[in-house]
BAVEX-517505 format. One record per residue (C-alpha): residue number from 1; x, y, z. Coordinates in steps of 0.02 Angstrom, whole numbers, always signed. Example, Ala and Ser with C-alpha at 12.3 -4.5 7.8 and 13.67 -1.06 7.14 Angstrom:
% residues 2
- 1, +615, -225, +390
- 2, +684, -53, +357
***
This chain:
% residues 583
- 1, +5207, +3553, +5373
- 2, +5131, +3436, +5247
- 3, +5000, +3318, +5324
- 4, +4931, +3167, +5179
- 5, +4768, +3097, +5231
- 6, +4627, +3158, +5368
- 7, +4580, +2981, +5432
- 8, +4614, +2924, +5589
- 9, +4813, +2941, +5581
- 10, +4805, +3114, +5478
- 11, +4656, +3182, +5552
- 12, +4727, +3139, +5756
- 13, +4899, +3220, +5692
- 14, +4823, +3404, +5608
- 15, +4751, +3414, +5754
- 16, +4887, +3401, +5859
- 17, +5002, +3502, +5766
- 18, +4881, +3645, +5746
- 19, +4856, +3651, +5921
- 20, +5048, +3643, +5956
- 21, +5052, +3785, +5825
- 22, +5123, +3710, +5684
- 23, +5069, +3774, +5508
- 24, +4990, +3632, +5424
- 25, +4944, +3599, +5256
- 26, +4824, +3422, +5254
- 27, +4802, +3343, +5073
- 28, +4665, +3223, +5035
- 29, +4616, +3131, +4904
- 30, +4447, +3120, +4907
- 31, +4315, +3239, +4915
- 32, +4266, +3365, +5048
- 33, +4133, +3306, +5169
- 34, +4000, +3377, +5281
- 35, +3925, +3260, +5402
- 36, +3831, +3404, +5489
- 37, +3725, +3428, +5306
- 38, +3754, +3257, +5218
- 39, +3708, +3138, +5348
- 40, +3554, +3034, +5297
- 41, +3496, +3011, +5498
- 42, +3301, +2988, +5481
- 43, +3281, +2917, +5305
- 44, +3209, +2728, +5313
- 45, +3259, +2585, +5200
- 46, +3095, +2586, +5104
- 47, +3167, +2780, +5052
- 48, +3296, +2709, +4948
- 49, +3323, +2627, +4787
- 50, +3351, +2443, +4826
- 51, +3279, +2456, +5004
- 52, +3452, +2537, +5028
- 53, +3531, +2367, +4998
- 54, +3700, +2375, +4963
- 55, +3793, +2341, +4793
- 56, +3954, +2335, +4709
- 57, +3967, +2504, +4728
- 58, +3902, +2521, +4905
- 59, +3930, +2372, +4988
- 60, +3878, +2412, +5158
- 61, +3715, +2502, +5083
- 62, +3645, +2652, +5008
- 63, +3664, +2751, +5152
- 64, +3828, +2718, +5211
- 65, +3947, +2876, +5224
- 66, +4063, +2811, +5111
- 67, +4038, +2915, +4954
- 68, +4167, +2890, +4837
- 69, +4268, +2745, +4899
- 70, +4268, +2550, +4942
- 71, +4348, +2389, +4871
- 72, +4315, +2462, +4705
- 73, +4352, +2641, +4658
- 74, +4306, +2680, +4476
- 75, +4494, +2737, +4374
- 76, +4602, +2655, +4532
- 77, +4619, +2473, +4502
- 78, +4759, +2362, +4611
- 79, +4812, +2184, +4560
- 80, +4841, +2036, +4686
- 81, +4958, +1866, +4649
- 82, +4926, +1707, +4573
- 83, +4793, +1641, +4673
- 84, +4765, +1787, +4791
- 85, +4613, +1881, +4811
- 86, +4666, +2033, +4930
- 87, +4512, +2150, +4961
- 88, +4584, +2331, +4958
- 89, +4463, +2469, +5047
- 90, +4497, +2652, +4997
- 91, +4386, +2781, +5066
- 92, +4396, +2923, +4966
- 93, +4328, +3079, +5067
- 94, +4378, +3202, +5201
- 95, +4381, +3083, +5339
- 96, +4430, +2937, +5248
- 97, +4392, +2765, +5349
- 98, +4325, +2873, +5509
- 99, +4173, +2897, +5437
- 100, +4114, +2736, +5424
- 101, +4198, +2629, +5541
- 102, +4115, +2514, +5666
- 103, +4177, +2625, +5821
- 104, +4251, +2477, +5919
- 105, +4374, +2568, +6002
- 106, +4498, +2431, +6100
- 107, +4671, +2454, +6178
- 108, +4805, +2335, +6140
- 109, +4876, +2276, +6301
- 110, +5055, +2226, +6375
- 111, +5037, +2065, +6288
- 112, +5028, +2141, +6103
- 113, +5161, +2243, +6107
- 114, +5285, +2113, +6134
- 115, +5212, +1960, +6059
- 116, +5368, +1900, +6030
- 117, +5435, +1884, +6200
- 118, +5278, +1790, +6234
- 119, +5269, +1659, +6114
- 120, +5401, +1687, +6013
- 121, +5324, +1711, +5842
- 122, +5331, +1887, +5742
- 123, +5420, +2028, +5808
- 124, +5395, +2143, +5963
- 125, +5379, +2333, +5975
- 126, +5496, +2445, +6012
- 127, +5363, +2523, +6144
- 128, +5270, +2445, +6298
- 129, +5107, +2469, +6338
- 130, +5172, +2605, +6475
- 131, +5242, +2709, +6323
- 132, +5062, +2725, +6272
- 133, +4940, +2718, +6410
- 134, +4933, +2921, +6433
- 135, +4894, +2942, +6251
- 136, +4764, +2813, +6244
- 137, +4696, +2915, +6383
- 138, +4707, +3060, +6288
- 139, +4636, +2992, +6139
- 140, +4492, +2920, +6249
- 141, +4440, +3088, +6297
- 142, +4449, +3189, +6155
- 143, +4341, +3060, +6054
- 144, +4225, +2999, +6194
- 145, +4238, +2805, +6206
- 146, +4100, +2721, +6325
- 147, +4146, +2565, +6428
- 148, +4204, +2486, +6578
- 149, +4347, +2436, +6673
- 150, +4347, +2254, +6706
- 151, +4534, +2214, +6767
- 152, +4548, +2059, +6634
- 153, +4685, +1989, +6548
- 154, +4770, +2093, +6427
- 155, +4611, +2193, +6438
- 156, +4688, +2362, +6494
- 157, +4602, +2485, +6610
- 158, +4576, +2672, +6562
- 159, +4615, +2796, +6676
- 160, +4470, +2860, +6798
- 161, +4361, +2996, +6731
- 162, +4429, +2950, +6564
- 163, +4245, +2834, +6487
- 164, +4089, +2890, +6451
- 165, +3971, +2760, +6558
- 166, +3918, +2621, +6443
- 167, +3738, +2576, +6372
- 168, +3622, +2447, +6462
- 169, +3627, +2287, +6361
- 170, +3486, +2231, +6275
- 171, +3396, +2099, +6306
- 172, +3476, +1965, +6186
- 173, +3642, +2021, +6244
- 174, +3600, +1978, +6420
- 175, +3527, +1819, +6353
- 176, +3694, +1780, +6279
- 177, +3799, +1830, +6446
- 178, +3694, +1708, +6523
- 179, +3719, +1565, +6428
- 180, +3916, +1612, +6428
- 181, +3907, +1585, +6589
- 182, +3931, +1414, +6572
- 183, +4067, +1426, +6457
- 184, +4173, +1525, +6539
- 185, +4186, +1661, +6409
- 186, +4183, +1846, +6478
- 187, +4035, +1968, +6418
- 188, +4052, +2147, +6451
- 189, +4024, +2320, +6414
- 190, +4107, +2354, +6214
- 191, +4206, +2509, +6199
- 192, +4136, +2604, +6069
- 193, +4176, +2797, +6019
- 194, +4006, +2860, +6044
- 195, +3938, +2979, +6180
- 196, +3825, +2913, +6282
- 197, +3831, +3081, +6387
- 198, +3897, +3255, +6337
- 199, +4065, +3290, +6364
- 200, +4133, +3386, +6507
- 201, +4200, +3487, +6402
- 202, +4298, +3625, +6523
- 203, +4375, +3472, +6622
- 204, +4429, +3375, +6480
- 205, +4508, +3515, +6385
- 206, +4599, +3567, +6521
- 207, +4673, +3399, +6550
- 208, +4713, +3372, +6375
- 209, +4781, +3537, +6373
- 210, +4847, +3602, +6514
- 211, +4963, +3722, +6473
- 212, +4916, +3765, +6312
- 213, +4754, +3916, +6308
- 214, +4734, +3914, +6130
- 215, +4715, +3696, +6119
- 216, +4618, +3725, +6265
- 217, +4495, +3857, +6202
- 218, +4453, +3765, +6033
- 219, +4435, +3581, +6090
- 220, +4313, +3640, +6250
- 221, +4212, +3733, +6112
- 222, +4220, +3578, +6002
- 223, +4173, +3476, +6132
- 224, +4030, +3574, +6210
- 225, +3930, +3556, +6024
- 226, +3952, +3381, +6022
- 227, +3762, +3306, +6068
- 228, +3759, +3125, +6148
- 229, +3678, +3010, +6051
- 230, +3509, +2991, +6034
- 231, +3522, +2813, +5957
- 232, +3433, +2862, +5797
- 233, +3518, +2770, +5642
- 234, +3653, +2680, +5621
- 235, +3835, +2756, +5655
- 236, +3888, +2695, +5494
- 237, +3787, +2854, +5394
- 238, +3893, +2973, +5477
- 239, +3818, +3082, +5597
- 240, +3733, +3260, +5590
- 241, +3755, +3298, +5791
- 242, +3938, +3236, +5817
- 243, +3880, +3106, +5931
- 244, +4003, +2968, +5859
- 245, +4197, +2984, +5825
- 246, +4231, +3036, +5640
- 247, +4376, +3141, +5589
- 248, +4270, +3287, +5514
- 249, +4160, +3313, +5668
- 250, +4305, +3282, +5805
- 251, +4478, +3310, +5761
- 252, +4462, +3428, +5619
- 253, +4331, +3584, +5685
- 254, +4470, +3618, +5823
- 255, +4599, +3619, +5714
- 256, +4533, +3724, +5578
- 257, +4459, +3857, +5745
- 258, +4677, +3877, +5773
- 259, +4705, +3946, +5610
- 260, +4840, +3829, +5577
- 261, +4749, +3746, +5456
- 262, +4723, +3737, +5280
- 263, +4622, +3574, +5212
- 264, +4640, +3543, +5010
- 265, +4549, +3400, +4953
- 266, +4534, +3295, +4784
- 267, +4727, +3310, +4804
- 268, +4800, +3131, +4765
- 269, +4968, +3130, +4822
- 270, +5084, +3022, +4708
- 271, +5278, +3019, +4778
- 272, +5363, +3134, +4921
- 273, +5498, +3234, +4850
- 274, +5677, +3242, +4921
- 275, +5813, +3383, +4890
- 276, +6007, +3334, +4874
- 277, +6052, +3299, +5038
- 278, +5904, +3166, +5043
- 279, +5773, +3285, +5142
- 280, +5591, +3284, +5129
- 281, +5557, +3447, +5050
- 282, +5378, +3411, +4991
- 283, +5256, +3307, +4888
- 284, +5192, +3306, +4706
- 285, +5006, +3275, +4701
- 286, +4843, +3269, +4575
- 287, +4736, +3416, +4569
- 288, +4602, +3297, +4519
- 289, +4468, +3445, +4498
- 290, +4592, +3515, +4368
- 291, +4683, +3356, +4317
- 292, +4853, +3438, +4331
- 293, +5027, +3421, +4436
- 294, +5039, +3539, +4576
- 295, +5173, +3521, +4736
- 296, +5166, +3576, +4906
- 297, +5330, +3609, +4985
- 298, +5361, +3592, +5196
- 299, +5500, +3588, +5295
- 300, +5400, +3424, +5360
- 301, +5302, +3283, +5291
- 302, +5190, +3164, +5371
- 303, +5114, +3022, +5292
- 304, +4960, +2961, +5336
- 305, +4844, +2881, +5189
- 306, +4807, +2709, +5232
- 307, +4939, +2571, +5269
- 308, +4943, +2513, +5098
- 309, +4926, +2704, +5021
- 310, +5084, +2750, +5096
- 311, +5182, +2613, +5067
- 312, +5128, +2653, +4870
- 313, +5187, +2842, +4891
- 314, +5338, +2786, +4959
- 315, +5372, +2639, +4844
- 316, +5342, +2777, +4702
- 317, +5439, +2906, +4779
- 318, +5610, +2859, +4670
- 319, +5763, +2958, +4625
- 320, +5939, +2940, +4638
- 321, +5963, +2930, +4819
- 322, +5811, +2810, +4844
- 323, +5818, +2710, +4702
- 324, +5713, +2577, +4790
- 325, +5597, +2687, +4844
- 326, +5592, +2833, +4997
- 327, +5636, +2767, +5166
- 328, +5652, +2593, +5109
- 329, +5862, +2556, +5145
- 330, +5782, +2416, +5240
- 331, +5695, +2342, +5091
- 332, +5523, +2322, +5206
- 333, +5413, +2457, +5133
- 334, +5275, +2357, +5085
- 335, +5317, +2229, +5198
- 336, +5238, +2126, +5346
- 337, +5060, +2187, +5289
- 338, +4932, +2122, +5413
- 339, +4756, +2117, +5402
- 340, +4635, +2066, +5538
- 341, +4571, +1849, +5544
- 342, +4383, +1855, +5519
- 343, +4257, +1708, +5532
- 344, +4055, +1704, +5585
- 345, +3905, +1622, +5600
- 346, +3714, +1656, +5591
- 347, +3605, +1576, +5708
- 348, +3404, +1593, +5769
- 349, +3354, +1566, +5961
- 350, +3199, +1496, +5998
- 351, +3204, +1589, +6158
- 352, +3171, +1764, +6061
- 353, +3032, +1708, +5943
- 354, +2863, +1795, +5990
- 355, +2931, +1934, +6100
- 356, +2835, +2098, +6115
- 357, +2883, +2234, +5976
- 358, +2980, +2346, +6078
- 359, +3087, +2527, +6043
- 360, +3266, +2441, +6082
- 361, +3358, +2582, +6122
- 362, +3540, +2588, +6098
- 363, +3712, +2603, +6001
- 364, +3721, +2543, +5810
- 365, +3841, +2414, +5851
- 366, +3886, +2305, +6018
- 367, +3835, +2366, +6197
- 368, +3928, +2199, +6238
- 369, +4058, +2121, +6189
- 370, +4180, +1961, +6206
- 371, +4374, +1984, +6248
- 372, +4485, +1851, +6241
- 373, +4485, +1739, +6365
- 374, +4614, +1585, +6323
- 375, +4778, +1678, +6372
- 376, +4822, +1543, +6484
- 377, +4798, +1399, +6392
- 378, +4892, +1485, +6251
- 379, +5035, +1473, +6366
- 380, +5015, +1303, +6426
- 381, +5021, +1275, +6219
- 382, +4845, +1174, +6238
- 383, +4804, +1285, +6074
- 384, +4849, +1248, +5912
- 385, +4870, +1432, +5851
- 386, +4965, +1553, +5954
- 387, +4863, +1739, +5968
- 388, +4668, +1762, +6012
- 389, +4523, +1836, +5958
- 390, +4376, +1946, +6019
- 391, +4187, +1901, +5999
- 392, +4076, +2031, +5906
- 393, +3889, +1974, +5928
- 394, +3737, +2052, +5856
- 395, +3527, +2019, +5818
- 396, +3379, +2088, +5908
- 397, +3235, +2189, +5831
- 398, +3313, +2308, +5732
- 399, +3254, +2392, +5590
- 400, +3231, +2281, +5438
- 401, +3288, +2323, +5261
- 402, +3306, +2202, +5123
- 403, +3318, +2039, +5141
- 404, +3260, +2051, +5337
- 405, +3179, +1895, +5294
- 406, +3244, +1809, +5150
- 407, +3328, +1682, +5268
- 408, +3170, +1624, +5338
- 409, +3111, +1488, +5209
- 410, +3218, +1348, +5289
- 411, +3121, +1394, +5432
- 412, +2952, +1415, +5388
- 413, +2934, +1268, +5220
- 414, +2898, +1395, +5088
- 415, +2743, +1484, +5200
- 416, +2696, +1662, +5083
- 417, +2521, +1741, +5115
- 418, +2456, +1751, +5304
- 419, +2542, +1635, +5342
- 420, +2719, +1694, +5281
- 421, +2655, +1859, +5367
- 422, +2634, +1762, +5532
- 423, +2801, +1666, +5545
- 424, +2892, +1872, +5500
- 425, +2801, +1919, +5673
- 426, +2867, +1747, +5756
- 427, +3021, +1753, +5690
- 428, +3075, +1932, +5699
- 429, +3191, +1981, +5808
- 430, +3256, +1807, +5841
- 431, +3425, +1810, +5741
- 432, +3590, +1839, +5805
- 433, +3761, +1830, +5723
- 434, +3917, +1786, +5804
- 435, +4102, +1863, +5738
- 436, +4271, +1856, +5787
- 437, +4391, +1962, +5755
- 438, +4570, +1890, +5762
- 439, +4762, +1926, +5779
- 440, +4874, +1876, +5643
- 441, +5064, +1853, +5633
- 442, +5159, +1953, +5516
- 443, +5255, +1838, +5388
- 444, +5351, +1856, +5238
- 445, +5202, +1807, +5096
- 446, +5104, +1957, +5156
- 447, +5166, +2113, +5062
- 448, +5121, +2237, +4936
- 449, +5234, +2295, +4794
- 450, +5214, +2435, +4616
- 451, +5144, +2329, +4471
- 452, +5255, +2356, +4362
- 453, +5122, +2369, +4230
- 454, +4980, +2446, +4296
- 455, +4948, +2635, +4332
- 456, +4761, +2737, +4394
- 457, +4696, +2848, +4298
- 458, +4822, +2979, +4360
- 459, +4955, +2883, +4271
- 460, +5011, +2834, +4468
- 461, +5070, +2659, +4483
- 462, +4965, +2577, +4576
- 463, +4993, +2396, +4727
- 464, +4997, +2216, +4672
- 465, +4970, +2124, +4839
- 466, +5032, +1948, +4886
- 467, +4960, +1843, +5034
- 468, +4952, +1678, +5121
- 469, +4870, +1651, +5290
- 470, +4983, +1541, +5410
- 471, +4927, +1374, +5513
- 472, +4912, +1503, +5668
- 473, +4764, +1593, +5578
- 474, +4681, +1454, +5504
- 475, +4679, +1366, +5674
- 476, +4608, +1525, +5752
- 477, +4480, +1554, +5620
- 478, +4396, +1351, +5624
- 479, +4394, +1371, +5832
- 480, +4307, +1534, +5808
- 481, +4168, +1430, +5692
- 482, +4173, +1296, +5844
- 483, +4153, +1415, +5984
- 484, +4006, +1522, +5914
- 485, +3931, +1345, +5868
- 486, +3961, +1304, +6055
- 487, +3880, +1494, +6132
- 488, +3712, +1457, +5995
- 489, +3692, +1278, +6082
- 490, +3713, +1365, +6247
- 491, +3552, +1479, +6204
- 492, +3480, +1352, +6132
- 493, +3469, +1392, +5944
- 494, +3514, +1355, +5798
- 495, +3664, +1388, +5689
- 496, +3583, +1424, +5513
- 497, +3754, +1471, +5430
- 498, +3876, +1324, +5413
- 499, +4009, +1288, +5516
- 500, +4185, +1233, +5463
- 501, +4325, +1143, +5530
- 502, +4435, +1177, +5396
- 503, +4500, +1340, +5442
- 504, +4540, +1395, +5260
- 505, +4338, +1370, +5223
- 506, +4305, +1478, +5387
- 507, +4409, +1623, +5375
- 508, +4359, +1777, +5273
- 509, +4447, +1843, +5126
- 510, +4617, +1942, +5155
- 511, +4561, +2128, +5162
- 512, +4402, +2086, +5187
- 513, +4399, +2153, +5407
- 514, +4450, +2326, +5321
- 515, +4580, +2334, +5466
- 516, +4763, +2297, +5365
- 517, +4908, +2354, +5456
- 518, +5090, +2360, +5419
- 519, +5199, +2396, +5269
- 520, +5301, +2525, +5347
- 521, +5330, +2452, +5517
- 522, +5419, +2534, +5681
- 523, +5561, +2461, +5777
- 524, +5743, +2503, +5853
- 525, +5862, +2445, +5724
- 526, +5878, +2539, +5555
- 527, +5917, +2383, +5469
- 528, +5760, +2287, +5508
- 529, +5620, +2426, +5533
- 530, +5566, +2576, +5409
- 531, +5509, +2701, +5574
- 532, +5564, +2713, +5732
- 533, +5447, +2711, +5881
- 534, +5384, +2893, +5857
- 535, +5338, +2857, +5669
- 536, +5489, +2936, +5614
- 537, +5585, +2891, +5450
- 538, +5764, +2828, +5499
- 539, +5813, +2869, +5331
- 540, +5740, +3025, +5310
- 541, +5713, +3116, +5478
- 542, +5580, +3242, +5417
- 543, +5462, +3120, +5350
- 544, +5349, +3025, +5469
- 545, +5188, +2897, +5435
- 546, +5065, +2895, +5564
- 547, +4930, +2780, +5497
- 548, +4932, +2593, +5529
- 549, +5075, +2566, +5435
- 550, +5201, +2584, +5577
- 551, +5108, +2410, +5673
- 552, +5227, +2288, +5705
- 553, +5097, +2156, +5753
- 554, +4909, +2141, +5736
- 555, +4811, +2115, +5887
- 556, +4636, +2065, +5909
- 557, +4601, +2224, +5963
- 558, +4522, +2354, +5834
- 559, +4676, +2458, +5774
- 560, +4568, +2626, +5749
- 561, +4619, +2705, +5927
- 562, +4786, +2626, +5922
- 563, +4827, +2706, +5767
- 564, +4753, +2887, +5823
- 565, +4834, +2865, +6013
- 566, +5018, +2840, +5919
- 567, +4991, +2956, +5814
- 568, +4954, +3099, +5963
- 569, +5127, +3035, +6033
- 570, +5214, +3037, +5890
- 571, +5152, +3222, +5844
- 572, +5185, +3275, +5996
- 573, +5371, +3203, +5972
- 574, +5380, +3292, +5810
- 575, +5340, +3462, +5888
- 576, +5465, +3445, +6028
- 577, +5615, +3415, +5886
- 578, +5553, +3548, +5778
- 579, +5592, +3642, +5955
- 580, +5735, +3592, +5997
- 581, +5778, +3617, +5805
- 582, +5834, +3438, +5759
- 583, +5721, +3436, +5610
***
C-alpha cells in the first residue's frame, strides 16, 4: 500500500502496517534525513552565522532541523483572501513536522470529543474518549512521553506503567507554582515525548505487541538504542541519540528492520488516481531529483501530508467521477480548517535577578505546565468565550544567543561599557514568557480551496486560504493577555510586552501555532463528513487520511499525539478489512 507523508500521521501508520505485514510504499516530498549524522547537538550560537538567529528562511534559527521547509518554501507559493494573512508551515524532509516540534504531547479528554454536547457550538466526534484511550497508551509507549497523573478536569490519566517519570522543575517554575497558588491555576508536570529514562524495552514491546514476534522483535531493538536524554541542546535540532520523539529515529527504524518497507523521498505527490469503478488505484507524483511524472500503484492509499497538503491532493485529484475533487461528495474537503488560538507575554521578575550562575539541567521546553482550569465556570456561562486554553511558560538561565539582551535597555537607561556588562549579570536569567495555547471552533470562513490561478513549480495547483477568527477566540485570546498579566503580578514582575484587551490585537496570526487541523474531517453521516471515524474515505473505501485532517474540533491540547494515536487505530482498522477482504 501507498503511504504519502512520514510525519506524525504517515510515519505512526508505516509503522503499523509494516509490523502488521503490509507491503508499504511511503512517498515524501522532501528530502531524506539523518538525525543520527545531521544533528547539530554541541555547536553554540557564537558557531553560526548570525549567532544562529533565525531568518526568513529559518525562522526558528540556524540550527533548527527544519532543512528545506517553513512558511516559505522557495518554488511553492499559496495565496490567502482579501484581508487574510494565513501562515502555511511545510516541512519538507523525511520526518516532516516531527522533527522539529515542541514535544508537548497532551491527550484530548471526554470533553473534546464531544464539544458539541457540551456547549453546543461546532460539531462532536464520532468517537469518545474510550474509543481512544488504549491507543493513546500505545502511542505513549512507543514514543516515551514523561509526566504525571493528576486526576484533573478533562486532564486524562495514562495508564500505569505507561510515562516515563517527569523532570524536577526548575527553580523559576517552582517560583511560578507558587505564586499560582493564589490564583487558583494548576501547575504540573508537562507531558513531553522525551526520555527521561531508557525504555523498558522487552516489556513495552511485548505489550504493544503481544501476539505479533516479528513487531515485537524490531520495536524492543528500536527501543533498546534509544539513549535518555542527557539535556544537551535544544529538541528542536533534532537529535543524534533518539532521546526525543521524531519520526526518523522512532517510528521509521522498526519499520524499515520488517522489510515491509520501502521509503522514496523528493516524491511530491500531486492527485490520487482512481480506476472506473471509482477505486483508489494509486497516485501520480514529482520525481523532483529528475523533474519527471512517475506513479505508484496500490491496492491501498493513505494520505497523510499535512491537513492542508491533503486536502490540496484531494482537491486536485479530478476526473469524471470526482469532478469536485476525490472524496469530496460532501463538498467539505478543505473545509472546517482549524488552527490553534495563540497569545503571550514577556515579563522580568525581580525575584530572579542576581541568582548564582548555575548548570540548569533539564528538557528544551516545559518541565511544567498549566492545564485548563475554568471548566466550570464555562458551564455556569460566567465566560465570554466557550473552550479553554493551556499555559506554556518559559525563562531561566538558558543559553543566550542573539538578542539575549537586546530587551534590556528599558531596563537599564541606555547603560553600555561596565556598566552594561553589570546589569547582563543582574539581569540574566530573570525573564520569563507566558503562552497560551487555545481551542478554536470550527466555522464556515475557515477553509482552503485550488487557486485557480496559481500553480508550484511542479505545475501543481497550489491552496488559497480564507479565515476569520470568531468572538469565542478573540475573547479567549484578550483573557489569556489578562491572566499572564495577573500570574507576572503574582511573582512580582513586570510585564515588558504589552498587554491587550482587544482580543484581535492579542491573538497571533492564523497559522502562525503551526498546529492547523481539519479540512477533511471524520464523522457518521456521509453527507456531512469526508472520513469516517477510522480515517476512512466514505466515498472511496481504499483511500484513508491519517494526518490532522480528520479533527473535527480543536482542543487546547497539542494535536501531535492525537493525530499519531488515531492514526495507530485507524491502521490497525485498515489491516483487519484488508483481512477480512472488504478492501
Amino acid at each position: 500500500m501507498i503511504v504519502v507523508g512520514s510525519g506524525a500521521g504517515g510515519g505512526m501508520a508505516a509503522y503499523v502496517l509494516a509490523c502488521s505485514g503490509a507491503n508499504v510504499w511511503l512517498l515524501e516530498a522532501g528530502r531524506d534525513y539523518d538525525p543520527a549524522t545531521e544533528t547539530p547537538m554541541f555547536q553554540l550560537p557564537r558557531d553560526a552565522p548570525l549567532r544562529a538567529a533565525g531568518t526568513a528562511d529559518k525562522p526558528f534559527g540556524f540550527y533548527d532541523a527544519t532543512v528545506d521547509g517553513g512558511w516559505r518554501v522557495p518554488g511553492e507559493p499559496y495565496t490567502s483572501a482579501d484581508g487574510v494573512d494565513f501562515m502555511w508551515w511545510r516541512a519538507r524532509m523525511l520526518g516532516g513536522r516531527t522533527n522539529h516540534w515542541g514535544r508537548i504531547s497532551l491527550r484530548m479528554g471526554a470533553y473534546d470529543f464531544k464539544p458539541y454536547s457540551r456547549d453546543g457550538l461546532g460539531f462532536d466526534w464520532p468517537m469518545t474518549y474510550d474509543d481512544l484511550a488504549p491507543w493513546y497508551d500505545k502511542t505513549e509507549m512507543l514514543v516515551g512521553v514523561y509526566g504525571s497523573n493528576e486526576g484533573l478536569e478533562n486532564t486524562p490519566d495514562s495508564s500505569p506503567g505507561v510515562l516515563q517519570p517527569p523532570p524536577a522543575p526548575r527553580a523559576y517554575e517552582r517560583l511560578t507554582a507558587r505564586a499560582c497558588e493564589g490564583l487558583g491555576i494548576p501547575v504540573i508536570p508537562a507531558h513531553l515525548a522525551i526520555l527521561t529514562r531508557p525504555q523498558e524495552a522487552d516489556r513495552l514491546s511485548r505489550a504493544l505487541w503481544p501476539n505479533n514476534e516479528l513487531a515485537r522483535r524490531v520495536t524492543r531493538d528500536s527501543m533498546a538504542s534509544r539513549a535518555a536524554c542527557f539535556w544537551a541542546t535544544p529538541c528542536g535540532r533534532g537529535c543524534s541519540i533518539r532521546a526525543n520523539f521524531q519520526s526518523p529515529t522512532v517510528c521509521l527504524p522498526p519499520a524499515l528492520a520488517t522489510g515491509n518497507l520501502r521509503i522514496v523521498t523528493d516524491a511530491m505527490v500531486r492527485a490520487v488516481e482512481v480506476d472506473a469503478t471509482g477505486r483508489a488505484t494509486g497516485v501520480r507524483y514529482i520525481d523532483k531529483r529528475m523533474r519527471r511524472d512517475e506513479r505508484a500503484t496500490a491496492p491501498v492509499v493513505v494520505l497523510a501530508a499535512s491537513a492542508c497538503e491533503s486536502a490540496r491532493i484531494l482537491l486536485n485529484s479530478k476526473s469524471a467521477s470526482f469532478p469536485d475533487g476525490l472524496a469530496n461528495s460532501s463538498g467539505l474537503v478543505g473545509r472546517y480548517l482549524m488552527d490553534t488560538v495563540g497569545a503571550g507575554v514577556y515579563s522580568q521578575i525581580p525575584a530572579l535577578e542576581n541568582l548564582p550562575r548555575h548548570a540548569e539541567e533539564g528538557a528544551s521546553a516545559m518541565h511544567m505546565y498549566m492545564p485548563w482550569w475554568l471548566y466550570g465556570e464555562q458551564a455556569r456561562g460566567r465566560l465570554d468565550f466557550a473552550r479553554g486554553y493551556h499555559i506554556e511558560f518559559g525563562g531561566g538561565q538558558r543559553m543566550p544567543g542573539f538578542g539575549a539582551f537586546g530587551g534590556l535597555e528599558p531596563l537599564t537607561e541606555g547603560a553600555y561599557g561596565q556598566r552594561f556588562k553589570e546589569e547582563c549579570r543582574r539581569y540574566y536569567g530573570s525573564f520569563m514568557y507566558f503562552d497560551g495555547r487555545g481551542e478554536m471552533i470550527p466555522n464556515d470562513d475557515c477553509y482552503c480551496e485550488i487557486d485557480p490561478d496559481v500553480v508550484d513549480q511542479w505545475g501543481i495547483p497550489t491552496l488559497k486560504f480564507h479565515w476569520k477568527w470568531s468572538e469565542h477566540e478573540l475573547g479567549q485570546a484578550a483573557h489569556m493577555h489578562a491572566t499572564f498579566a495577573g500570574i507576572v503580578d503574582a511573582l512580582g514582575g513586570n510585564v515588558l510586552s504589552t498587554v491587550h484587551e482587544d482580543g484581535t490585537r492579542a491573538i497571533l496570526a492564523p497559522g502562525q501555532i503551526i498546529h492547523e487541523v481539519g479540512c477533511t474531517r471524520m464523522g457518521d453521516d456521509p453527507g456531512t463528513s469526508v472520513l469516517n471515524q477510522y480515517c476512512q474515505s466514505w466515498d472511496v473505501p481504499n483511500l484513508f487520511v491519517m494526518d490532522g485532517g480528520p479533527f473535527v474540533s480543536n482542543a487546547d491540547k497539542n494535536p501531535t499525539l492525537s493525530i499519531m494515536a488515531i492514526a495507530w487505530r485507524s491502521s490497525e482498522y485498515l489491516i483487519d478489512q484488508l483481512r477480512q477482504g472488504s478492501l
